[in-house]
C-alpha positions as CSV (number, residue, x, y, z in Angstrom):
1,X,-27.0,-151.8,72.6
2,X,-27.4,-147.9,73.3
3,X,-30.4,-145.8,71.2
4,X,-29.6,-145.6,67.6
5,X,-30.7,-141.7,68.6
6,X,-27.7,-141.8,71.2
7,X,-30.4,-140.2,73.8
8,X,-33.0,-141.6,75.9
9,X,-35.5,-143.2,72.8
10,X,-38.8,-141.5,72.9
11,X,-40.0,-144.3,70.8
12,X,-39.0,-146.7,74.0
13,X,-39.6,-144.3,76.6
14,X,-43.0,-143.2,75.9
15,X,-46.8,-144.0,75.8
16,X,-48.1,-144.7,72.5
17,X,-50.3,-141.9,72.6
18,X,-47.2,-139.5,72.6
19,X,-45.9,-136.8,70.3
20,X,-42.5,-138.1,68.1
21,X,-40.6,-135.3,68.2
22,X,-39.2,-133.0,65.3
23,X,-35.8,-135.2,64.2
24,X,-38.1,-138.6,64.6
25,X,-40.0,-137.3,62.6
26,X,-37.3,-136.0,60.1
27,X,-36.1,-138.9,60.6
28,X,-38.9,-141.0,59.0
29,X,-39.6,-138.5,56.2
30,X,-36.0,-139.2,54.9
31,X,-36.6,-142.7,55.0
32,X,-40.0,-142.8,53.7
33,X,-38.7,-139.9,50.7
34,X,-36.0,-142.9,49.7
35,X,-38.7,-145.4,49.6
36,X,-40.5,-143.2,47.6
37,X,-37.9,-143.1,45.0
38,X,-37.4,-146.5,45.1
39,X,-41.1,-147.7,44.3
40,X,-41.5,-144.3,41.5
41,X,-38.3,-145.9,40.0
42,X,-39.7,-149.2,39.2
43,X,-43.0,-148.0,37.7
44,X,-42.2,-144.5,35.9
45,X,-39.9,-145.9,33.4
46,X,-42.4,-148.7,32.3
47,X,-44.2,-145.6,30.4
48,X,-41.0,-144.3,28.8
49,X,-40.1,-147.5,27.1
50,X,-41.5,-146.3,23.9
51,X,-39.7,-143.0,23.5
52,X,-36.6,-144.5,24.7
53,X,-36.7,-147.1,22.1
54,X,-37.0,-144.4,19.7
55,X,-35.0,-142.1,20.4
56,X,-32.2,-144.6,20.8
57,X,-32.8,-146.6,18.4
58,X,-32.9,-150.0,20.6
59,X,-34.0,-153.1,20.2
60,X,-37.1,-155.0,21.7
61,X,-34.4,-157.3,23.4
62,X,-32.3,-154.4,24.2
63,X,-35.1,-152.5,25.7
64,X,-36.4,-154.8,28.2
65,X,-33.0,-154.8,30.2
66,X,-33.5,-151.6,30.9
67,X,-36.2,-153.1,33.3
68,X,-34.6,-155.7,33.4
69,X,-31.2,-154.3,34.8
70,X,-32.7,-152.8,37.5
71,X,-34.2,-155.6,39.1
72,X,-31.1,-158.0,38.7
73,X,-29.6,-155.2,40.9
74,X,-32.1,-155.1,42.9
75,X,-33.0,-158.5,43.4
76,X,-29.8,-159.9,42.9
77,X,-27.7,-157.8,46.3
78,X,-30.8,-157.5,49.0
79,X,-29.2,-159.9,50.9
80,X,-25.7,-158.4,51.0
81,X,-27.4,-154.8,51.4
82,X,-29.5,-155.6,54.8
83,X,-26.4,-157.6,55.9
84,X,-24.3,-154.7,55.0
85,X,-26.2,-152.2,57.4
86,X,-26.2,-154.7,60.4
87,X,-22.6,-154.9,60.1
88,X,-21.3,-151.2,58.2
89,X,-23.7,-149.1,60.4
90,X,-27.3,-148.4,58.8
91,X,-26.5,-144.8,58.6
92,X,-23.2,-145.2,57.0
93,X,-24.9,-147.5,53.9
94,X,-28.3,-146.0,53.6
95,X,-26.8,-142.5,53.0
96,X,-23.8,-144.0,50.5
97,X,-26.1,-145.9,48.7
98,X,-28.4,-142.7,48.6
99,X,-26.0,-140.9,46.8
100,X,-25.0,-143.2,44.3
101,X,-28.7,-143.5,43.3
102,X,-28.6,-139.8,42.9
103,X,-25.8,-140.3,41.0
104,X,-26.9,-143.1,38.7
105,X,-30.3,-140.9,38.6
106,X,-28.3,-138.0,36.8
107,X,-26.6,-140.6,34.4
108,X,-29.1,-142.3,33.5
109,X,-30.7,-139.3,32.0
110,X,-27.8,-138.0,30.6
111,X,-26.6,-141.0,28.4
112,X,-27.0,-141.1,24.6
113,X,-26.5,-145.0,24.4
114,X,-28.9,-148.5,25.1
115,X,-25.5,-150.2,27.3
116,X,-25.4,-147.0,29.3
117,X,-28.4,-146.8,30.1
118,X,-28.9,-149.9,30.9
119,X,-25.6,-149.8,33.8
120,X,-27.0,-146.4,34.6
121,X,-30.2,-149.0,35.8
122,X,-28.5,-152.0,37.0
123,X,-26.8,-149.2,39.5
124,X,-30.0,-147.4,41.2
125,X,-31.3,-151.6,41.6
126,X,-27.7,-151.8,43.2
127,X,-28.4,-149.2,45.5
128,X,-31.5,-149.7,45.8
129,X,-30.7,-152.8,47.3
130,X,-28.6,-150.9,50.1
131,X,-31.1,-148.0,50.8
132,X,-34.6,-150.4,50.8
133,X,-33.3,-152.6,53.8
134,X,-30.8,-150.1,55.6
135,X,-33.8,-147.7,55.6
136,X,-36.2,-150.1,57.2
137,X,-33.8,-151.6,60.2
138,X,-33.0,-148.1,60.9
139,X,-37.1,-147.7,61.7
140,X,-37.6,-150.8,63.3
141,X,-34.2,-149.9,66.0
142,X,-35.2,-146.6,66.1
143,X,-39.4,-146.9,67.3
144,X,-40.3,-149.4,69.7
145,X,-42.0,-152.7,68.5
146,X,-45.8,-151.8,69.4
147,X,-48.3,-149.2,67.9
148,X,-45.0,-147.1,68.0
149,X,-43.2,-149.1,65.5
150,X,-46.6,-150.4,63.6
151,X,-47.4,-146.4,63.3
152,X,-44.1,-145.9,61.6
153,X,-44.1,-148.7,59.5
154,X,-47.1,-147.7,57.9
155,X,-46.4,-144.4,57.3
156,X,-43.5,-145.9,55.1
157,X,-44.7,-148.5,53.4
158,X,-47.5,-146.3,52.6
159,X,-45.1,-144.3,50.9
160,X,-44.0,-147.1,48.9
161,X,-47.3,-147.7,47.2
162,X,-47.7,-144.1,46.8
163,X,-44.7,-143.7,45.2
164,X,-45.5,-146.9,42.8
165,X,-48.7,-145.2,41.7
166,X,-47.3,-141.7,41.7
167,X,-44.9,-143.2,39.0
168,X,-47.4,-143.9,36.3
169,X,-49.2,-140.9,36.7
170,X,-45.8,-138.8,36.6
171,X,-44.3,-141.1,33.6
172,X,-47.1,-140.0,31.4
173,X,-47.1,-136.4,32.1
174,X,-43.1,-136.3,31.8
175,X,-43.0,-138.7,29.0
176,X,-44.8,-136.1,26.5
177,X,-42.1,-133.8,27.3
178,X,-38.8,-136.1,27.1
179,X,-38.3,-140.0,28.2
180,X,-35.2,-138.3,30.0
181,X,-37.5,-136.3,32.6
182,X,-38.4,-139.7,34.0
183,X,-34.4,-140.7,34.7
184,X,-33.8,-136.9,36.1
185,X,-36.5,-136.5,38.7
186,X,-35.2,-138.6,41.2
187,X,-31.9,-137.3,41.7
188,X,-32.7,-133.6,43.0
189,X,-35.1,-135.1,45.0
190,X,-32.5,-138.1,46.3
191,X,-29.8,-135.2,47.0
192,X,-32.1,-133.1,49.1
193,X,-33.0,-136.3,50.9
194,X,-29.6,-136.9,51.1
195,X,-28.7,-133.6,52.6
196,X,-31.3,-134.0,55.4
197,X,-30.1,-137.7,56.2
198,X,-26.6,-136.1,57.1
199,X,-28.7,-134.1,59.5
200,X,-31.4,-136.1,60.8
201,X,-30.9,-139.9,60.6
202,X,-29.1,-140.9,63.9
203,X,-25.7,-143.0,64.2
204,X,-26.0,-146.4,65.0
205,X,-24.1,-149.0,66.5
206,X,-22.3,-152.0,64.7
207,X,-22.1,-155.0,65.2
208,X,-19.3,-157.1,66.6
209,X,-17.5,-158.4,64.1
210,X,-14.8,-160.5,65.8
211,X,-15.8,-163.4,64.6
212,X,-15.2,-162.4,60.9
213,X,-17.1,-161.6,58.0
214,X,-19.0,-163.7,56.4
215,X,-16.7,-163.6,52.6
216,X,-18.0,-166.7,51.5
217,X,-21.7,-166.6,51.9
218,X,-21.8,-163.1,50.8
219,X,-20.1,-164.5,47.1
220,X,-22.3,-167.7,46.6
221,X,-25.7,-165.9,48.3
222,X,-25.4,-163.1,45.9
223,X,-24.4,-165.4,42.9
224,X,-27.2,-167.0,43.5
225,X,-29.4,-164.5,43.6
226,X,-28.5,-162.5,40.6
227,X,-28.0,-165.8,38.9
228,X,-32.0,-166.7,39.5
229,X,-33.1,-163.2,38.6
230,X,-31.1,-163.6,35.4
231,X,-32.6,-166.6,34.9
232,X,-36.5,-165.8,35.8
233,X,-36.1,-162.7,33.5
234,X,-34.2,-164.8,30.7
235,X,-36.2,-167.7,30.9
236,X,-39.8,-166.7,28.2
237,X,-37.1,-165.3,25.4
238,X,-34.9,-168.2,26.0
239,X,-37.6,-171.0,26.2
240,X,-38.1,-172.8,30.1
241,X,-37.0,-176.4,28.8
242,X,-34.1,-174.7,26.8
243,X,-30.7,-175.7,27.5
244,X,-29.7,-172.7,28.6
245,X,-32.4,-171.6,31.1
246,X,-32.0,-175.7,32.7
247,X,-28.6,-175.3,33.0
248,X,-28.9,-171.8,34.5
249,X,-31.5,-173.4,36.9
250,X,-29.0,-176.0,37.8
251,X,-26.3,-173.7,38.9
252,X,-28.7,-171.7,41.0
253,X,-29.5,-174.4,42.8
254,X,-26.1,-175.6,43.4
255,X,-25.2,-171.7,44.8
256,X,-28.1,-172.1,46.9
257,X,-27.1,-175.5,48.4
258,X,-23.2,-174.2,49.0
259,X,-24.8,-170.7,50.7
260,X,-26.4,-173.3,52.9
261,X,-23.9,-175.4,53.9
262,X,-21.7,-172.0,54.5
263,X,-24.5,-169.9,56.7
264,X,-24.7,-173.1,58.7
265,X,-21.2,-173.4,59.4
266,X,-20.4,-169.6,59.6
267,X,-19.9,-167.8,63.0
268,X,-20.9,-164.8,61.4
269,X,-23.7,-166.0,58.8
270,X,-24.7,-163.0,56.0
271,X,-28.2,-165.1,56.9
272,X,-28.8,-166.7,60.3
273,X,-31.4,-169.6,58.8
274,X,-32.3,-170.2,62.1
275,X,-34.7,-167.3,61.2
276,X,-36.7,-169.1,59.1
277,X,-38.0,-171.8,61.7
278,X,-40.4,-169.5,62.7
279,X,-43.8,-170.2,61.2
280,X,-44.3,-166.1,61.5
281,X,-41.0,-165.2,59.5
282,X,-42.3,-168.1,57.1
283,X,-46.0,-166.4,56.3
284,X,-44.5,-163.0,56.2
285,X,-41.7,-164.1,53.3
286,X,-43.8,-166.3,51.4
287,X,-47.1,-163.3,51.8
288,X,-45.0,-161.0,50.7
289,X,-43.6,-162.4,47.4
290,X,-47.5,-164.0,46.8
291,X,-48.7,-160.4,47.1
292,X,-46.3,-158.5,45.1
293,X,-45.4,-161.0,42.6
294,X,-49.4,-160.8,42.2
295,X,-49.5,-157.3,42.1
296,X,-46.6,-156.4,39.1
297,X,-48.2,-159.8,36.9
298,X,-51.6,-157.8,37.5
299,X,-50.2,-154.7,36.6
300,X,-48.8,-155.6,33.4
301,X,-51.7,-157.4,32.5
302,X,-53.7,-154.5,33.3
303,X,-51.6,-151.8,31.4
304,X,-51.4,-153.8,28.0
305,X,-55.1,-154.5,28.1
306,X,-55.6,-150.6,28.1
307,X,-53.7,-149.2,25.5
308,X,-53.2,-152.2,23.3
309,X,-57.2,-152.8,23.3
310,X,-58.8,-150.2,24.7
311,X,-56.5,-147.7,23.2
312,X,-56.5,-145.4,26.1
313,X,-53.2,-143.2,26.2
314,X,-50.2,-143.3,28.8
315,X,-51.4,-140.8,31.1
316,X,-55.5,-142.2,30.9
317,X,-54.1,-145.5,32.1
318,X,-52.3,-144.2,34.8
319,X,-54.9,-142.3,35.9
320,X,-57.3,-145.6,36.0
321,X,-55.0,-146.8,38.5
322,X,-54.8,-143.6,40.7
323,X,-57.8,-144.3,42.8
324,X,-55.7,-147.3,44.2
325,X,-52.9,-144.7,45.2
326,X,-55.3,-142.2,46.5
327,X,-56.7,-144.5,48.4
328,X,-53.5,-146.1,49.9
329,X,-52.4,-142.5,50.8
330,X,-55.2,-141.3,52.3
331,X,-54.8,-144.4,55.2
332,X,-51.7,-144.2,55.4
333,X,-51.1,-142.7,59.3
334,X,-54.5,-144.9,60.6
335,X,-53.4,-148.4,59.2
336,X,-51.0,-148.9,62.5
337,X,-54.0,-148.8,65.0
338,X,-55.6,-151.4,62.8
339,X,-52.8,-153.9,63.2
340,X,-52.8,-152.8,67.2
341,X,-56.2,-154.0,67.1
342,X,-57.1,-157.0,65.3
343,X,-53.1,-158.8,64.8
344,X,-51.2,-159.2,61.8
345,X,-52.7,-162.4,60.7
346,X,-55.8,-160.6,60.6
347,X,-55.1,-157.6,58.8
348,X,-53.6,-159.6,56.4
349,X,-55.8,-162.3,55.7
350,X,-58.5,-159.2,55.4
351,X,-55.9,-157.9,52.6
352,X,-54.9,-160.9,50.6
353,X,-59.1,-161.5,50.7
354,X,-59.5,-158.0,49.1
355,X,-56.6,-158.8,46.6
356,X,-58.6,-162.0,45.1
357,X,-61.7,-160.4,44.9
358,X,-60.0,-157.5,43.2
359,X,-58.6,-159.9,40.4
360,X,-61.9,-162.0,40.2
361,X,-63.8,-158.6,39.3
362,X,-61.3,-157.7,36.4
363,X,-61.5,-160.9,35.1
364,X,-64.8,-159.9,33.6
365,X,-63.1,-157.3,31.2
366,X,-63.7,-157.0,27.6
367,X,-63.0,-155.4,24.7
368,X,-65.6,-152.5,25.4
369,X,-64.4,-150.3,28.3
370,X,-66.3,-151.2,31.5
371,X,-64.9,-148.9,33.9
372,X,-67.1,-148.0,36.9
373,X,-68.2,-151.6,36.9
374,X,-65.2,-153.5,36.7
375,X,-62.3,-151.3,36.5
376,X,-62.8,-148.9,39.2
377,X,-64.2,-151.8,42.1
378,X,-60.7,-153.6,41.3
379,X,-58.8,-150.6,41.4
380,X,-60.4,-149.8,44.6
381,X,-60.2,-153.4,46.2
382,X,-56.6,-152.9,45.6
383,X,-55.9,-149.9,47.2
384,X,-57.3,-151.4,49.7
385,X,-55.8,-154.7,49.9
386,X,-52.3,-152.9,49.3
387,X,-53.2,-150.3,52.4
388,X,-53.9,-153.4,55.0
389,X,-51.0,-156.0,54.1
390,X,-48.0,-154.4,53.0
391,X,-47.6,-152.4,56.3
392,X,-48.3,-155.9,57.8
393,X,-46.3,-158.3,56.2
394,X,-43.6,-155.8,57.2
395,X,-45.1,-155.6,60.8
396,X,-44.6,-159.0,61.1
397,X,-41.6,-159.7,59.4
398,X,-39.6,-157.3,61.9
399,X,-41.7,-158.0,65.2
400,X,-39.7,-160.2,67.4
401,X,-36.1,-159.5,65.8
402,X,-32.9,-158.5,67.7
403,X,-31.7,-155.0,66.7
404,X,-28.6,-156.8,65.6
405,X,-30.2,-158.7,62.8
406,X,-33.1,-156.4,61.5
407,X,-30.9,-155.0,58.7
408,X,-30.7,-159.2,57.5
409,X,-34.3,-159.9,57.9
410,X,-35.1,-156.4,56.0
411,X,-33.1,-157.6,53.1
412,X,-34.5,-160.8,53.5
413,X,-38.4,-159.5,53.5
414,X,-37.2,-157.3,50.5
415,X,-35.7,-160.1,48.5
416,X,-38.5,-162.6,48.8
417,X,-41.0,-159.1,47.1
418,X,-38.2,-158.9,44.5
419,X,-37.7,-162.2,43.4
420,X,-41.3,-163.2,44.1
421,X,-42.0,-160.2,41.8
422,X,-39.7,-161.6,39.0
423,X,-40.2,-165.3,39.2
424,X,-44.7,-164.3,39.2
425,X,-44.1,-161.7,36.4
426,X,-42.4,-164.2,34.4
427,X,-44.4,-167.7,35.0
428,X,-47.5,-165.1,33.8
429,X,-45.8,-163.9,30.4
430,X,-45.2,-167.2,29.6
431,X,-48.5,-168.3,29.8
432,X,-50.2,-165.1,28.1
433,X,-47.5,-166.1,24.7
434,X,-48.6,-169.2,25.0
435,X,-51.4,-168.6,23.9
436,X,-49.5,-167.7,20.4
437,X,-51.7,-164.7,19.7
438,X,-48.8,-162.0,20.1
439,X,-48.2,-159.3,16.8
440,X,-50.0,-157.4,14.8
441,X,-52.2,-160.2,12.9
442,X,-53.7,-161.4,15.9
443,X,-57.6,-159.7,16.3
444,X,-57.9,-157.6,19.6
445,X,-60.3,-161.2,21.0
446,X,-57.5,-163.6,20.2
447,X,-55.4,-160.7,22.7
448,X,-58.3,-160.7,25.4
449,X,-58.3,-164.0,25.5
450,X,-54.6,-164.7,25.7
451,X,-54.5,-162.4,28.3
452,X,-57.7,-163.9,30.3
453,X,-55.7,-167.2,31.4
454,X,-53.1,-165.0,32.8
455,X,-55.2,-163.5,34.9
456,X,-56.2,-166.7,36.4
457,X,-53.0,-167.5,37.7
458,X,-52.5,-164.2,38.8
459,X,-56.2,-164.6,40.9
460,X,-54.6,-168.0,42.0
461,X,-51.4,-166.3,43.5
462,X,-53.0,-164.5,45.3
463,X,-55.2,-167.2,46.4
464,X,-52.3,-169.2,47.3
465,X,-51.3,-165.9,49.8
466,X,-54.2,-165.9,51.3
467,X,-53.9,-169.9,52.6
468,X,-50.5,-169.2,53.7
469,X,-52.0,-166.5,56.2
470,X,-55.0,-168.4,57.0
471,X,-52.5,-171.1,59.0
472,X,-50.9,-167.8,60.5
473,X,-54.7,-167.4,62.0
474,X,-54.9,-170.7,63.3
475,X,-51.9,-170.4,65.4
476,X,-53.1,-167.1,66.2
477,X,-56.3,-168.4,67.6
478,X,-53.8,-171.1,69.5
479,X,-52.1,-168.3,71.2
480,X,-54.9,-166.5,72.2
481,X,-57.3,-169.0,73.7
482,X,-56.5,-169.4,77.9
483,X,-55.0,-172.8,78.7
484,X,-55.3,-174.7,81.4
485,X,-53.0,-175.3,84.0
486,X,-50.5,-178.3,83.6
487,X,-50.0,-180.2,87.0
488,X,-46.4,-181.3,87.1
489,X,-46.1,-184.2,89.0
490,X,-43.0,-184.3,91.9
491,X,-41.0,-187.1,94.0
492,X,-43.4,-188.4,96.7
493,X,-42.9,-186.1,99.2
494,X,-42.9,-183.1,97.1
495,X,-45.8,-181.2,96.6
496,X,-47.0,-180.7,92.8
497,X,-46.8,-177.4,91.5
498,X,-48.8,-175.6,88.5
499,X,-46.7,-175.0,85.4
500,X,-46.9,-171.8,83.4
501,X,-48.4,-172.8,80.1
502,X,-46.0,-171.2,77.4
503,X,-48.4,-169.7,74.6
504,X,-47.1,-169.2,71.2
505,X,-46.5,-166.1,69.9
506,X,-47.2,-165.1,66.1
């Protein structure tokens, strides 16, 4: 396969000491300013909700799909999306799914209706879903797998946490002036992205598709998908053990068992499951939907204990978390030589250890505001833990993988955050109601202490993360350690040779 830059790669060609030049580096910034929007997206409208409801006169039930919405699109068509710029060309679908979120952007904040709004949402998570894995295969074919690559990726997953904190802080400010403000930002910024995409991002190659595509697994593996999201999200208004939500669980299951059979019978698989024999893939998928299913439970958690009990305002909460985001940004470009030095496993073990101390410290809240002993170490721990393992678990996710199959395992690694996300978020609402102490008539202890339990699983997510990674050290340390020789034995005759030993590779 030729250089997605169609010139000698300075990302293959060079030293890892050496300057990108200007359009690799206009290159990332287009990619990173998507991810940006991406991650502001999901956590600027979370402010808004109030005004929105207001203004348009919706529902409680009605309101939460407009969360909701986006992250069935989201979650729902990752798969299809990373599969999509494997075998559409990652330049072709990152930019067309760029401007349809600039599009739905622009809709979204021009509607005057709850249904509108809502499809104005469930099409940015549609695109979303194109732009989040197209954007990241395009980095890991266009910078050499090494300090090269790990540099990059941190630089744009930085982004995404930036953007995720940037989002609260902006949703406050923009809130007090109109809810719509929050839906309209993103699409001047998406269409100036979009206009330097056309110029910068390079043309890549497709894949063969002689063998066909994959029609089949592409309808049940998205059914499936949107069909568990819908379900997750459904499942605390519904009731778990209702009819509905059982039956709904059910069919998922039977989507995912015929997507199966399919991707193991295809020539031309939307997902080559061969992929997910490797112990590495394994840890990074299951790390990444422990840490960011942690992460949003924590987060809501976090933002209803502040202004329902502290009553701090929209804007005081999201400053509370800004030291996180500060201190993600400021690491941002040094995080790659970490993972250079020390390994994956490491770096994220190191993370995942911050992230349960983090939620072991806010555990101690209580109704009086505590916030340069409790609030501000967790904040901190975060930043921190989200600075070391998210640019690693997407490290090691990539590491390893043919060019023509980094747009499926992107979409993979991005599914597994989404649903993991949903499925967390959920399982830790349904424990905080039942607790029964929702409404007004409950007292603000009966709250805290509803909410306390919650946390616990949240703690115990992450907890669960940081196992998974601690087997990734062990075969590390298997890797590492010198082995000795093996002495084949040989017909008499034949003198016995030494065999290579063959070291495993995390």
């Amino acid at each position: 396969m030729t250089s997605p830059l169609n010139v000698p790669s300075p990302a293959a060609s060079s030293t890892p000491d050496e300057r990108w030049s200007p359009r690799l580096w206009g290159t990332l910034l287009v990619l990173c300013a998507a991810m940006f929007l991406d991650a502001l997206d999901v956590s600027m409208v979370g402010v808004a909700l109030p005004s929105i409801a207001t203004d348009l006169g919706l529902s409680t039930a009605t309101l939460q799909w407009i969360v909701s919405g986006y992250i069935l699109g989201y979650g729902g068509l990752l798969l299809l999306g990373g599969r999509a710029a494997d075998l559409l060309g990652r330049r072709r679908v990152f930019l067309i799914a760029l401007a349809v979120f600039a599009l739905a952007s622009l809709l979204g904040g021009l509607v005057d209706s709850g249904p509108l709004l809502i499809a104005s949402r469930f099409i940015k998570g549609l695109s979303a879903a194109f732009t989040a894995p197209a954007g990241l295969s395009i980095i890991t074919t266009t910078f050499k797998e090494g300090p090269q690559r790990n540099r990059a990726l941190s630089i744009y997953t930085t982004c995404a946490a930036t953007g995720f904190s940037m989002g609260l802080v902006l949703s406050g400010l923009l809130t007090e002036l109109s809810w719509r403000w929050t839906m309209l930002l993103p699409a001047p910024i998406a269409l100036v992205a979009l206009v330097a995409g056309l110029r910068m991002i390079p043309h890549s190659d497709r894949e063969d598709t002689r063998g066909g595509y994959d029609v089949p697994g592409a309808v049940t593996g998205t059914a499936a998908m949107l069909l568990l999201v819908f379900t997750v999200v459904q499942a605390p208004e519904a009731g778990w053990t209702s009819a509905r939500t059982l039956l709904s669980f059910l069919a998922t299951a039977i989507l995912l068992a015929a997507f199966v059979t399919i991707e193991r019978r295809s020539a031309n698989p939307l997902l080559r499951l061969g992929v997910l024999r490797s112990g590495t893939q394994l840890r990074a998928q299951l790390g990444a939907a422990a840490f960011f299913g942690s992460y949003v439970a924590f987060q809501f958690i976090a933002t209803q204990y502040m202004q329902s009990l502290l009553g701090w305002s929209a804007l005081q909460t999201a400053l509370a978390f800004l030291p996180a985001g500060v201190l993600v940004a400021l690491s941002s470009t040094g995080i790659g030589d970490v993972v250079d030095r020390f390994g994956t496993p490491r770096v994220i073990a190191t993370g995942f250890t911050f992230l349960v101390v983090a939620y072991a410290i806010f555990l101690q809240v209580d109704l009086t505001p505590r916030y340069a002993a409790v609030i501000l170490p967790s904040m901190l721990l975060l930043g921190a833990a989200c600075a070391l393992t998210f640019p690693s678990l997407n490290i090691q996710a990539t590491n390893g993988v043919g060019d023509d199959e980094q747009g499926m395992v992107s979409g993979l690694l991005n599914t597994s955050i989404q649903v993991g996300g949903a499925v967390f978020l959920a399982v830790v609402t349904a424990v905080i109601t039942a607790g029964g102490h929702e409404g007004t008539a409950a007292s603000p202890q009966a709250v805290l202490d509803s909410f306390r339990p919650g946390l616990v699983v949240v703690t115990a997510i992450a907890l669960a993360g940081l196992l998974i990674t601690l087997t990734g050290l062990r075969a590390d340390r298997r890797a590492r350690a010198p082995r000795p020789s093996v002495v084949v034995a040989k017909s008499p005759g034949t003198r016995a040779e030494e065999a290579e030993p063959v070291g495993v590779r995390d």
